[in-house]
N, C-alpha and C positions, 0 to 999 in steps of 0.2 A: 512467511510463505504465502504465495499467491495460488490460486485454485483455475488457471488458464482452461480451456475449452480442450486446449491439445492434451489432456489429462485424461481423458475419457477411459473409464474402463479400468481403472488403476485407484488403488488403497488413497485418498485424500485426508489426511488429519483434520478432524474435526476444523480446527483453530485455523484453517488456511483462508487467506481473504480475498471474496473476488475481485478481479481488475479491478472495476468501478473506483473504489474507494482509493486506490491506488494515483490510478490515474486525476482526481481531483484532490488528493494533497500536490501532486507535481504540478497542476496546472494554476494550484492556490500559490504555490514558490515561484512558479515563472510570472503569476500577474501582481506581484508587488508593484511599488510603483518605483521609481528611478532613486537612488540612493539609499535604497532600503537593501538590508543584507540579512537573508534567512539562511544561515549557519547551521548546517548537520541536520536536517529536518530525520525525523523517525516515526517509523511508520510500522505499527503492530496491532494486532488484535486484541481485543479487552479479552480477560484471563489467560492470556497465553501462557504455556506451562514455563518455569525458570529452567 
């Protein structure tokens, strides 16, 4: 779960992750280098509940 700005004013779960962090694992998957294949990348919070 992401914690977006458009959020404002509304119940957030502790565990939701800002943009930031988001957006530099996708920009770490797009700057691999040519013949490199990053398969299913996942992207979560440390303790997030099961």
């Amino acid at each position: 779960m992401i914690d977006p700005p458009f959020w404002t004013g509304t119940s957030i779960p502790s565990f939701a992750l800002p943009p930031r962090p988001i957006a530099e694992a996708i920009y770490y998957a797009l700057d691999q280098p040519t013949g490199v294949d990053l398969n299913t990348p996942t992207v979560r919070p440390m303790g997030e509940p099961v």
